[in-house]
ZAKOL-315528 format. One record per residue: residue in one letter; x, y, z of N, C-alpha, C, O in turn. Coordinates in steps of 0.2 Angstrom, whole numbers, plus 2048, in hexadecimal, padded with zeros to 3 digits. Layout:
BEGIN
AXYZXYZXYZXYZ;...
This chain:
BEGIN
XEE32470E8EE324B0E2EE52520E3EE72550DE;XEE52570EAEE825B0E9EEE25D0E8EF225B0EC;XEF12600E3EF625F0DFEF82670E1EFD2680E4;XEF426D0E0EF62740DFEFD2770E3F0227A0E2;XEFB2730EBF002760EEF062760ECF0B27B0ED;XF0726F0EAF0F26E0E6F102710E0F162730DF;XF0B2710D9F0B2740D3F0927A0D1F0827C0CB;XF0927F0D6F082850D3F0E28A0CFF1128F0D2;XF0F2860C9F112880C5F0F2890BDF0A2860BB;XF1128E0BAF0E2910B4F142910AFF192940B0;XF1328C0A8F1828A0A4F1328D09EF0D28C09D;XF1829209AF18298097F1829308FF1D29608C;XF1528F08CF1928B088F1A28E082F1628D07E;XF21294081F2229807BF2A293078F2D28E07A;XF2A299072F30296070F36299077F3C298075;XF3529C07CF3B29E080F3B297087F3F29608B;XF37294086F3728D08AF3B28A087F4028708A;XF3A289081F3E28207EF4628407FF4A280081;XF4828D07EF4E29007DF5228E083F5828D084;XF4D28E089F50290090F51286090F55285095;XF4F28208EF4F27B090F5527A08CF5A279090;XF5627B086F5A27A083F6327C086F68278085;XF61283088F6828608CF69282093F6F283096;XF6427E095F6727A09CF6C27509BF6C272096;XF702740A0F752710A0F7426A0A1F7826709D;XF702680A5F6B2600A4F652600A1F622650A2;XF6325809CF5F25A098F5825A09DF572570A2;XF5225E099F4C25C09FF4925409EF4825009A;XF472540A7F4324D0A6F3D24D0A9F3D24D0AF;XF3824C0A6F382430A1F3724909AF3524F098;XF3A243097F39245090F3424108EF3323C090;XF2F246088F28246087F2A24307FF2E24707D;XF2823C07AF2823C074F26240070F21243073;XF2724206AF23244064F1E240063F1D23B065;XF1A24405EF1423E05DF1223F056F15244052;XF0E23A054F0B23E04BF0223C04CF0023A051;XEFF23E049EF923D045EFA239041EFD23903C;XEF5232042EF522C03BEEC22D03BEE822A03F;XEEA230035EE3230033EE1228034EE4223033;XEDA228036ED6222037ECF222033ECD22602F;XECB21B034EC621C031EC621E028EC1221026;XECB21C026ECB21D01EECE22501FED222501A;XECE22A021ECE22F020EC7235020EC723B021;XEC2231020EBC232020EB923A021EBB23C027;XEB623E01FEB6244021EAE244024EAA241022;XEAD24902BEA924A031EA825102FEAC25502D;XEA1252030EA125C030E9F25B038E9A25803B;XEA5260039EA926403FEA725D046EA225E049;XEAA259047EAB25504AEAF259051EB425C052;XEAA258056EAD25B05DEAD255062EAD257068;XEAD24F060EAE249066EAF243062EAB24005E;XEB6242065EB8239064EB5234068EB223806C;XEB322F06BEB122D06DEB122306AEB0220065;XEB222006FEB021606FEA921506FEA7218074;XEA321206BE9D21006CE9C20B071EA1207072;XE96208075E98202079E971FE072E911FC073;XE981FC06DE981F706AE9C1F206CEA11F306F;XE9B1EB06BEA31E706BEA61E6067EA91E1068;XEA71E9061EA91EB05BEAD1F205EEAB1F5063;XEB31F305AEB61F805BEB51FD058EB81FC053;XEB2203058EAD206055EAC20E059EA820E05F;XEB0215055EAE218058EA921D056EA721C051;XEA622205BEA0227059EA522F058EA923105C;XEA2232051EA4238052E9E23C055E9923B052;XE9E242059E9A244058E9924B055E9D24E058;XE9724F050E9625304DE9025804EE8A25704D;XE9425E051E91264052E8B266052E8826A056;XE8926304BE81267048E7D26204CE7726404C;XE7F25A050E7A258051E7925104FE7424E050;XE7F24F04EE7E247049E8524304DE8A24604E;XE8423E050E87239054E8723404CE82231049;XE8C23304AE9122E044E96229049E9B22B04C;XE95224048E9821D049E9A21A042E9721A03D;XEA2216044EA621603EEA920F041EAA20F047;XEAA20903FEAF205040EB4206040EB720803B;XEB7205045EBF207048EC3201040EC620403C;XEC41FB040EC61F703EEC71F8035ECC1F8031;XEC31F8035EC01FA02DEC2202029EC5204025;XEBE20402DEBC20D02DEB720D027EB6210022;XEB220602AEAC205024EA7207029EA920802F;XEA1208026E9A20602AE9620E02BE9120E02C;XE9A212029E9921802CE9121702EE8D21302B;XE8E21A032E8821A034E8622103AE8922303F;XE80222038E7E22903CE78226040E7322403E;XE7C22404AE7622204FE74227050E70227055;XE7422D04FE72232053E7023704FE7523904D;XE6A23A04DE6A241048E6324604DE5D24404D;XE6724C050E63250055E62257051E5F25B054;XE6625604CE6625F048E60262049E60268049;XE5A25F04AE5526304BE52267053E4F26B055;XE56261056E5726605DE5D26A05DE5B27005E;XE6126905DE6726C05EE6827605DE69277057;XE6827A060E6928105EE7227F05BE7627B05D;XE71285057E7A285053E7928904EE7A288048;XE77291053E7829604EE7F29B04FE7F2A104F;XE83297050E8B29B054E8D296055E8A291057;XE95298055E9A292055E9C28D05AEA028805A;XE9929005FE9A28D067E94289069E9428606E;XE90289066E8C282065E8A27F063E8C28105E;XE8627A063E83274060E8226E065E7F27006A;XE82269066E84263068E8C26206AE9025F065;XE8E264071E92261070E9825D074E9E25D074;XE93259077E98253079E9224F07DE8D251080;XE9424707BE8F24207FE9423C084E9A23C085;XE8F239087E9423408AE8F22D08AE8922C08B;XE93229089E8E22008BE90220092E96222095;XE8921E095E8921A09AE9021409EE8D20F0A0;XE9421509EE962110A0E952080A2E982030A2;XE902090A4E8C1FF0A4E872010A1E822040A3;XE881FE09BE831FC095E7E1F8096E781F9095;XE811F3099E7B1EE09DE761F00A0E701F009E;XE7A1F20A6E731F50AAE701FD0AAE6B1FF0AE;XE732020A4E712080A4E7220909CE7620C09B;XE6F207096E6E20608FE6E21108CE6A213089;XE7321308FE7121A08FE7721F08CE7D21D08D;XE7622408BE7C229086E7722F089E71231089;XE7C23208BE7C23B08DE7D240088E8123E083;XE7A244088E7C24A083E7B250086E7725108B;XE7F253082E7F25A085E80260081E8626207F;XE7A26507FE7C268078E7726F079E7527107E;XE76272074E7327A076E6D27B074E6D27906E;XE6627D075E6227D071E5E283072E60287076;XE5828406FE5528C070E4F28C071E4B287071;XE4C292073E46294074E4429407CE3E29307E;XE47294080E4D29807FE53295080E5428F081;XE5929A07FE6029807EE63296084E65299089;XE6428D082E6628A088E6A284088E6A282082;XE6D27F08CE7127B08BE6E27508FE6C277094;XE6E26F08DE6926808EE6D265090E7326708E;XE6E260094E6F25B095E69257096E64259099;XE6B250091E6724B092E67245090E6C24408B;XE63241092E65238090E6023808DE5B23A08D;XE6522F088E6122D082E62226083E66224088;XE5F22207FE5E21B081E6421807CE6521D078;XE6921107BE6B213078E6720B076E6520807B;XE6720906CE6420506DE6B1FC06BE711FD06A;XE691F606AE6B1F206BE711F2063E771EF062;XE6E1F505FE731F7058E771FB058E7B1FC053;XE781FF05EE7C20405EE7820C05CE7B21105B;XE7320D05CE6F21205AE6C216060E6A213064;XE6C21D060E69220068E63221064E6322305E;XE5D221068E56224068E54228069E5222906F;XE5522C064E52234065E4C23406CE4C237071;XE47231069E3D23106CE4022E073E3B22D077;XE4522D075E4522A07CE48230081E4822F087;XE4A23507FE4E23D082E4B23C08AE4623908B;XE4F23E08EE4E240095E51246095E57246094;XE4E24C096E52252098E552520A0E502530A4;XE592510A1E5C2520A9E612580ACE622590B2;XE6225C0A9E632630A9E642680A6E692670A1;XE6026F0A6E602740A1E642780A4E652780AB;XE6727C09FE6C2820A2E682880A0E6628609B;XE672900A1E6629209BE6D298099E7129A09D;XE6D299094E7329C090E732A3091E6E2A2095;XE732A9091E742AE092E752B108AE712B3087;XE7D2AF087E7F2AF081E802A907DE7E2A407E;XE832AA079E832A5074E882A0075E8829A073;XE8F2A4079E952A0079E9629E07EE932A0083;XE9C299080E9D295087E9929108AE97291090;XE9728E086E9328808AE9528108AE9327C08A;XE9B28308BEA127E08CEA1277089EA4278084;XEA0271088EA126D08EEA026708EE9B26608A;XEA4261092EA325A092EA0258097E9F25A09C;XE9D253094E9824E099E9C246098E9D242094;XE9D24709DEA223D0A0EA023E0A7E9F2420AC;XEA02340A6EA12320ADEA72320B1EAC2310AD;XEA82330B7EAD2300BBEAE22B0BCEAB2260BA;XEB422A0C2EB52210C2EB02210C9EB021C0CD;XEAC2280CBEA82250D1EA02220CFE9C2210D2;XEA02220C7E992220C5E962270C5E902260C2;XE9722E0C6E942350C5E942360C0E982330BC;XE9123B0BFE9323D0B8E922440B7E8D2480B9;XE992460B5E9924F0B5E982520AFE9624E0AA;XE982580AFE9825E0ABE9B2640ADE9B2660B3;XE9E2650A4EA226D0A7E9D2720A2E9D27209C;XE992750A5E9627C0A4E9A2820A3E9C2850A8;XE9B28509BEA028F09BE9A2910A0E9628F0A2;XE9E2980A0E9B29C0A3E952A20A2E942A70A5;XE9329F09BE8B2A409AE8E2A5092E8A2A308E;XE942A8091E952AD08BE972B308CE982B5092;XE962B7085E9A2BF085EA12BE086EA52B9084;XEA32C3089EAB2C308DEAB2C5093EA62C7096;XEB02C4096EB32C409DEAE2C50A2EAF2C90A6;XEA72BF0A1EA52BE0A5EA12C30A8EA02C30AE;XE9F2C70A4E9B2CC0A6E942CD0ADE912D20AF;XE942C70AFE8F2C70B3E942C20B8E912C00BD;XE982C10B8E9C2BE0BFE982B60C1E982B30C7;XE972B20B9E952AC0BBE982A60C0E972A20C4;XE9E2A90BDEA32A30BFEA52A30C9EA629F0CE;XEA42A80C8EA72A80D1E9E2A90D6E9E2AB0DB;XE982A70D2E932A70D5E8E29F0D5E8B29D0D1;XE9129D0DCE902950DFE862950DEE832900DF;XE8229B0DCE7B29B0DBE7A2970D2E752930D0;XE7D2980D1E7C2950C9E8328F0C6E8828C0C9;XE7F28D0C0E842890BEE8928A0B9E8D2860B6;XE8828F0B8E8D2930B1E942950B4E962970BA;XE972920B0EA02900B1EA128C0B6EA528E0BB;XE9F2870B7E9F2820BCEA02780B9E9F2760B3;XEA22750BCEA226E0BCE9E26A0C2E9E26B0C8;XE9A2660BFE942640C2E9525D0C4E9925A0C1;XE9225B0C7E922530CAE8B2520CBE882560CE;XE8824C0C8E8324C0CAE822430CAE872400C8;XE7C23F0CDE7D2390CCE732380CAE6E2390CD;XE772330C4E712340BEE7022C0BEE6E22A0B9;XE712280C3E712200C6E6A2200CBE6621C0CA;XE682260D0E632260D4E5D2220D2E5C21F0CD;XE5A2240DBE532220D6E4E2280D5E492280D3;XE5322F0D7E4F2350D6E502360CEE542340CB;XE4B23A0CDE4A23C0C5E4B2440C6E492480CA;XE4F2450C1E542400BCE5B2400C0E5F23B0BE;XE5C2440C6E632440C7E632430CFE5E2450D3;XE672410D2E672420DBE6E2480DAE712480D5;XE6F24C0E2E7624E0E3E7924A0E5E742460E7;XE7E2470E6E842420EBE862480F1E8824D0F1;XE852440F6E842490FAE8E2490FEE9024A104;XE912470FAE9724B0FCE9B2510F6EA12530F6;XE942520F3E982580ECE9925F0F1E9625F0F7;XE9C2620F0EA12670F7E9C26E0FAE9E2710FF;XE9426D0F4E922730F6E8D2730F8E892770FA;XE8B26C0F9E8326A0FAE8026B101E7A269102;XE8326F105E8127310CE8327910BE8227D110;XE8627B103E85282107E83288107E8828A108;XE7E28E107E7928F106E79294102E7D299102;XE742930FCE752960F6E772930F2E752940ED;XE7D28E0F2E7F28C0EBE7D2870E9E792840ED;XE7E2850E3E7927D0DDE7D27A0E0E8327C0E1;XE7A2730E3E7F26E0E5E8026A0E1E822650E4;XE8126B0DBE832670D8E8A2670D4E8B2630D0;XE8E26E0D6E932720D4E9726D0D9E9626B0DE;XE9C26B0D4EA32660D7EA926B0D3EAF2680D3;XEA926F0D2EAE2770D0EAB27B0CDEA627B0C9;XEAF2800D0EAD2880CBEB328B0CCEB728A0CF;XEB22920C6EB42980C6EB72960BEEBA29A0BB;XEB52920BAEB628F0B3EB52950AEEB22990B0;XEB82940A9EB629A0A3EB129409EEAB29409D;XEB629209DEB128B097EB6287093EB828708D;XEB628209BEBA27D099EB7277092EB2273090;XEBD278090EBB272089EBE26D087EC326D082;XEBB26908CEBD26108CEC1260092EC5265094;XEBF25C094EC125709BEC124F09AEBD24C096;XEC724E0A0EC724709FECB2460A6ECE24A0AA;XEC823F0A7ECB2390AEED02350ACED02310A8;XED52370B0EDC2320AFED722D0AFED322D0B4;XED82290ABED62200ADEDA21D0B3ED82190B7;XEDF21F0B3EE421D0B8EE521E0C1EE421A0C5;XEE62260C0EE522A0C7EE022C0CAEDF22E0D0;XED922B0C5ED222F0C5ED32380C4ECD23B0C5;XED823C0C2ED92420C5ED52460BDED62440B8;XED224C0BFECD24D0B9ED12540B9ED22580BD;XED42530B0ED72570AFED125D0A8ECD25B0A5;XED22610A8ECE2670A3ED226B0A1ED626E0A4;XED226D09CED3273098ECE277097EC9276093;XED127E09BECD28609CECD289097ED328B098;XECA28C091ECC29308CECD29808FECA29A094;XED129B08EED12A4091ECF2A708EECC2A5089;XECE2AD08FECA2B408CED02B7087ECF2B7081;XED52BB08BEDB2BF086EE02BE087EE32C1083;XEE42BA08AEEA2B908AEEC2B208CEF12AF089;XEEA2AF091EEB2A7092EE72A2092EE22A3095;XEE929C090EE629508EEE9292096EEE29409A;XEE328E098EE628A0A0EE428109DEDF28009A;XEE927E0A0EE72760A3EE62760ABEEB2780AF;XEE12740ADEDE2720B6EDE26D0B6EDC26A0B2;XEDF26B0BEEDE2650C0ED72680C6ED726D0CA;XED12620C3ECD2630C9ECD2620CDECD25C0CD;XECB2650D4EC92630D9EC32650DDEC126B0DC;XEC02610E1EB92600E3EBB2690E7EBF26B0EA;XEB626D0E5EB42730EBEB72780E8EB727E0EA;XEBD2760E2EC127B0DEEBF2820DBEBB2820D7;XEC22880DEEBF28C0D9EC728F0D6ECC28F0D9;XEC628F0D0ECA2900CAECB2970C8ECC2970C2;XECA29C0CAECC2A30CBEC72A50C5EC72AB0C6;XEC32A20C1EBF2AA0BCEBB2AB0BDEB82A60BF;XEB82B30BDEBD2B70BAEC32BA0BDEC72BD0B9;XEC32B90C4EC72BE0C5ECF2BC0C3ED32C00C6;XED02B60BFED72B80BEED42B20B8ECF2AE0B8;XED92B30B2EDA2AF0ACEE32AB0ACEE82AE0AB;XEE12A60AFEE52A20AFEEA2A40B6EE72A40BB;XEF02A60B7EF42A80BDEF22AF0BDEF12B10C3;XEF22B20B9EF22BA0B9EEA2BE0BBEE52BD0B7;XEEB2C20C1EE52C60C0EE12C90BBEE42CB0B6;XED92C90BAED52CB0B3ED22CF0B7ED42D50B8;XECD2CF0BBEC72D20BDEC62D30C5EC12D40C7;XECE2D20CAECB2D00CEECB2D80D3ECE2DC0D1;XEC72D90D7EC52DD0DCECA2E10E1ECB2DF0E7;XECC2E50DEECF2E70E7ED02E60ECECB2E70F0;XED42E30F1ED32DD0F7ED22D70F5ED42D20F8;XECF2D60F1ECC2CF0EFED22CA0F1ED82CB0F0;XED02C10F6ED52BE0F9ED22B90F9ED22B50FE;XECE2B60F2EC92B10F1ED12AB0F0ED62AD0ED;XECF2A50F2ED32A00F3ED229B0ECECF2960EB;XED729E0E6ED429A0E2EDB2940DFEE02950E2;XEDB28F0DAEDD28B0D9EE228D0D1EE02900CC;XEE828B0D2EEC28E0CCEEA2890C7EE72840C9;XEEB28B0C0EEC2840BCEF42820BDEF92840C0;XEF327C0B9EFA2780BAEFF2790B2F0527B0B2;XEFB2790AEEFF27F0A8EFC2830A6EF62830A7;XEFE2890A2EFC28F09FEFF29109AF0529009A;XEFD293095F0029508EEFF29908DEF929A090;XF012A1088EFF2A7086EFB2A3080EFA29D07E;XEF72AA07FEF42A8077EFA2A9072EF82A706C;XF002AC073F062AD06DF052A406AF062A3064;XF042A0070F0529706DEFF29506DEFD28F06E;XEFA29A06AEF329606AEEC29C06BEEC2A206A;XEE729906CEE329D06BEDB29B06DED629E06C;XEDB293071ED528F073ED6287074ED5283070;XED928807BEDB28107DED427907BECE27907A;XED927607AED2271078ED626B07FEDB26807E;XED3269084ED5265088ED425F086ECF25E084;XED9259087EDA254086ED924F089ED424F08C;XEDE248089EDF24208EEE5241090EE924308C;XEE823E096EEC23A098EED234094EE8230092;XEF3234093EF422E08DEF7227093EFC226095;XEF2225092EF421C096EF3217093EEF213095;XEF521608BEF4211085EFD20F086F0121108A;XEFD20B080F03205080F0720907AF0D20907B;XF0520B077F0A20B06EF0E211071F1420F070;XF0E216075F1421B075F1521A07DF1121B081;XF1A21707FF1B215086F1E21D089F1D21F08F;XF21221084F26227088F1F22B08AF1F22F08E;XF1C22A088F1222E088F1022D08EF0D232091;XF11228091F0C226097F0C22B09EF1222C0A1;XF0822C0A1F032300A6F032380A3F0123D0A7;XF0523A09AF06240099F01243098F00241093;XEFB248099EF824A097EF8250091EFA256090;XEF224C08CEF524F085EEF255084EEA254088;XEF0259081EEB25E07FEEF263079EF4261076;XEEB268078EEB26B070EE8273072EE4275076;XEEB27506DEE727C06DEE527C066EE827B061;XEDD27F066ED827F05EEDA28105AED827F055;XEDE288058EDE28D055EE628E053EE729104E;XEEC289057EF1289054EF3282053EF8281050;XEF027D055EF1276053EF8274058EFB26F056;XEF927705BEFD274060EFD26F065EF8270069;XF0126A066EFF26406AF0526406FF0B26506D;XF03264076F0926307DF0225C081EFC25B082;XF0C25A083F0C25608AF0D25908FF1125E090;XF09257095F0C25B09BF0C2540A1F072510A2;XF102530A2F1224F0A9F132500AFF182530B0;XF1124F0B3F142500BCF1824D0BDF182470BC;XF1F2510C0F2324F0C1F2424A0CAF2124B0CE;XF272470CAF292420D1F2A24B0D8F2B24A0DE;XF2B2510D5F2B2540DAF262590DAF2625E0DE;XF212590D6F1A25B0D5F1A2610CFF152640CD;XF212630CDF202670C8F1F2650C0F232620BD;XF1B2670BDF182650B6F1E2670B2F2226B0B4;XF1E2630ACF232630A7F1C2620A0F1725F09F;XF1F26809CF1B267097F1F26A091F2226F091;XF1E26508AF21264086F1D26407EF1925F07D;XF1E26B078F1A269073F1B263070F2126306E;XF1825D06EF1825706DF16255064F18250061;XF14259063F1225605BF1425D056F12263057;XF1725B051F1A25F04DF17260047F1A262042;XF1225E047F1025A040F0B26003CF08263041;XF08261036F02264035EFE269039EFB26503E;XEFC26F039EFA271040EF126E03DEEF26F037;XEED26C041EE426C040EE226F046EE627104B;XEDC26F046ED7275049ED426E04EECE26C04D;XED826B053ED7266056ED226805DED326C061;XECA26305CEC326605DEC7262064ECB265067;XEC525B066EC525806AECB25206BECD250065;XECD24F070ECF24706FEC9242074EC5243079;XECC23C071ECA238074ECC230075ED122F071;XECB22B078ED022607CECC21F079EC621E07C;XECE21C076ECC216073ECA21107BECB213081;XEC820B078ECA20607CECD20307FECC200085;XED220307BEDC20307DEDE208080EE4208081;XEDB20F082EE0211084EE421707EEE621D07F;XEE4214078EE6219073EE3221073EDD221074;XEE5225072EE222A06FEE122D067EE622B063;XEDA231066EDB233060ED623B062ED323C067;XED824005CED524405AED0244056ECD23F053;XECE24C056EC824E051ECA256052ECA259057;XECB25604BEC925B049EC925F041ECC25D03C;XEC7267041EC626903BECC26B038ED126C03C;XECB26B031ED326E02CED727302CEDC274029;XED0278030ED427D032ECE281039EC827F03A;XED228603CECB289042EC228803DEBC28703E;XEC628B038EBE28E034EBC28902FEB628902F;XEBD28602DEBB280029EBA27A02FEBE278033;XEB327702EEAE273033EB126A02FEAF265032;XEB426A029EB6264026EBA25F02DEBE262031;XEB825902EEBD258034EC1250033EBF24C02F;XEC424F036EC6247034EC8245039EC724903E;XECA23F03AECB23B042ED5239041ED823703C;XED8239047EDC236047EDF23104DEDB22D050;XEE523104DEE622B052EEC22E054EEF23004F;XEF022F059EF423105CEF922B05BEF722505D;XF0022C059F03228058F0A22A05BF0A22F05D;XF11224058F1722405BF19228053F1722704D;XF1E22B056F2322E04DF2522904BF24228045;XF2922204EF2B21E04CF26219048F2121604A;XF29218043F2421203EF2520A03FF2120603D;XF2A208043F2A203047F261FE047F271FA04C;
């Protein structure tokens, strides 16, 4: 999975990339499809919907989850049934924009572990949860069954990143921001004592309660740091995802003033913040000769303004899509593929022309298909679900 030494490269994606592709003498390859948005589920409107997500139902049937607190399950087939398994609004803190509830994950063996992760903000004091719920045989999670399995606490209001999914090793991670405020004012990220700006590994399988370390996570000898840090140096990644294919855990990092990153993780990685915001030095030290890891794209904010991390598209309907990984930026509705090329250099290409939306999240069907969520606009919380499709009507 180490990739950096081949790809440290930084793809600028302005209107002067497309200019400089266009003026080459051979065309670039591979070439990346266009794509459209086909509304799903009736059209149905979601307040502020920040995860798409498949339920274990055997029914096609997916969960939105929604911000304030409420997990909505909808039949895929139909776009009937609507139904709310989850209503937590009265735990959930969500007095500022950067939190609420926001993101869960199912168990992956339903059989033998009936269980759904959450991960969301809550007060008294101001802090962020992780914890499991039971999920029941109708498809309903139960509140009265909660296990808290780790508290974080929050410093400020903003940056609390972050996804909770399993791997294909059975772990299950989390990406933690880095506290709040700006630029990292207390130097969360590049300190291995806490878990602020970090991605976690933990395995929630044991027979410890609630969690064991895995004793090959990178830091778990060494002395002073949370062993349960599988990367750091993060600002506040939002949204991560597992090629289904490679196993390779790609994230998208926010910046602070000037650049948006896509990462590839790896085990023991530190990811430069603060001392640099994407390629470019921000905060770093005098001498400073810390060894850190580039991202594999970067963008100005001229093309954006709060990356929203995607998936790898390994479904059937757009075949030119496949191993591309798609993402979005929130605030200009912009959508790029980016590919590794056969000589390790990334190709990334803006892919959807369509309507700009205030794109929260994506998420990966059954099939493999992908779909979005998100609002009408940054500021209106109204949200609707999509399905990532081919231009072609075919």
């Amino acid at each position: 999975m180490r990739l950096t030494a081949r790809i440290l490269m930084s793809l600028m994606i302005t209107p002067l990339l497309a200019a400089d592709q266009e003026a080459a003498s051979e065309p670039v390859e591979p070439s990346l499809p266009t794509i459209r948005m086909e509304p799903v589920l009736g059209g149905q409107v979601f307040k502020a919907p920040v995860q798409v997500l498949p339920t274990p139902s055997s029914e096609p049937e997916l969960a939105m989850v929604e911000q304030r607190g409420r997990v909505i399950a909808v039949a895929l087939e139909t776009g009937s049934g609507k139904r709310t398994i989850l209503d937590m609004r009265d735990k959930v803190r969500m007095t500022q924009s950067e939190e609420g509830l926001l993101s869960i994950a199912y168990d992956p063996d339903q059989s033998e572990h009936p269980h759904v992760y959450l991960y969301y903000t809550a007060s008294k004091p101001r802090r962020t949860v992780l914890s499991r719920m039971n999920v029941a045989s109708d498809g309903t999670i139960d509140k009265s069954s909660e296990q808290t399995i780790l508290e974080v606490d929050q410093p400020y209001w903003n940056h609390n990143g972050g996804t909770v999914l399993f791997g294909p090793d059975g772990m299950l991670y989390l990406s933690i921001g880095d506290g709040g405020a700006a630029n990292d004012p207390k130097n969360h990220s590049q300190n291995l004592g806490n878990l602020l700006g970090t991605i976690i590994r933990i395995d929630v399988h044991s027979e410890s309660s609630p969690y064991s370390i895995p004793q090959d996570n990178p830091f778990i000898a060494t002395d002073g740091a949370r062993p349960e840090i599988w990367a750091y140096g993060l600002r506040n990644v939002w949204r991560m995802h597992f090629d289904s294919k490679t196993g390779d855990l790609w994230a998208g990092d926010v910046g602070q003033n000037k650049w948006e990153e896509v990462d590839l993780i790896e085990k023991g990685g530190n990811y430069g913040w603060r001392l640099r915001e994407g390629k470019h030095d921000f905060n770093k030290p005098e001498g400073s000769n810390v060894d850190v890891i580039d991202p594999i794209v970067e963008y100005p904010r001229t093309a954006g303004g709060s990356i929203t991390g995607g998936f790898v598209y390994r479904g059937d309907d757009i075949p030119g899509l496949d191993g591309a990984y798609v993402f979005s930026d929130y605030m200009s509705g912009r959508v790029w593929g980016t590919v590794i090329q056969p000589d390790g250099e990334p190709f990334t290409r803006e892919i959807y022309k369509g309507k700009p939306m205030a794109i929260s999240s994506f998420g990966e069907g059954t099939d493999g298909e992908l779909y979005i969520c998100g609002f009408s606009t940054p500021y209106d919380s109204k949200g609707r679900i999509y399905r990532i499709t081919s231009m072609s009507t075919d």
